[in-house]
C-alpha positions in Angstrom: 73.2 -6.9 38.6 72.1 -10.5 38.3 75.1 -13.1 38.7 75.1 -15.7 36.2 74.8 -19.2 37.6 76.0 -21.6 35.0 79.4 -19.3 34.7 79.7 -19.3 38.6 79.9 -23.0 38.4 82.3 -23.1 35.8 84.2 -21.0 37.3 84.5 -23.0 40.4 84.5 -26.1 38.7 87.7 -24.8 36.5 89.4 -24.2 39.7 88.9 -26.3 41.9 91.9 -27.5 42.9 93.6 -23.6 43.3 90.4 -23.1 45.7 90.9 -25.8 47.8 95.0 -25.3 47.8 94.0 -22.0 49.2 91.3 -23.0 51.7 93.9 -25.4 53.5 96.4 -22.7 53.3 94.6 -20.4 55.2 92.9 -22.7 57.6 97.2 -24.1 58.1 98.0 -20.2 58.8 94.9 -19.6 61.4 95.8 -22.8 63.6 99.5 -21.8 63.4 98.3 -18.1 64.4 96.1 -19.9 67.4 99.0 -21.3 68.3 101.4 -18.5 68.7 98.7 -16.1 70.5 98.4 -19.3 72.8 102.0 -19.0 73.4 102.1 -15.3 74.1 98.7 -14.8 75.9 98.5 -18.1 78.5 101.3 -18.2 80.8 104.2 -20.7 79.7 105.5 -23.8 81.7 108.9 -24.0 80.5 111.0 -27.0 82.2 114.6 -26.3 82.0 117.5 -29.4 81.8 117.6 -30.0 85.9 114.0 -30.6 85.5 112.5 -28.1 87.9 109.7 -26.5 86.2 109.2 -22.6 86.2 105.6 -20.6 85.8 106.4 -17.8 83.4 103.5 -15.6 84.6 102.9 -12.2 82.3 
């Protein structure tokens, strides 16, 4: 099966902007996922209103 060039460019150049929306979506939804195993996995500092700060070890 031999992939036609010229239509693969078109193609991309046709939709551009939807593959880039997506791109940045999914690179938004990684760094948010990074973030939440970060919060789960590392042990959380979490300073409370009198100030004194408590080591929330798993």
């Amino acid at each position: 099966m031999k992939i036609n060039t010229s239509a693969f460019i078109d193609f991309i150049k046709a939709r551009w902007s939807m593959i880039v929306t997506l791109i940045a979506a999914c690179f938004i939804v990684i760094l948010i996922l990074l973030y939440v195993v970060g919060l789960l996995l590392l042990p959380s500092e979490i300073t409370q209103s009198s100030g004194v700060v408590i080591f929330w070890d798993q």
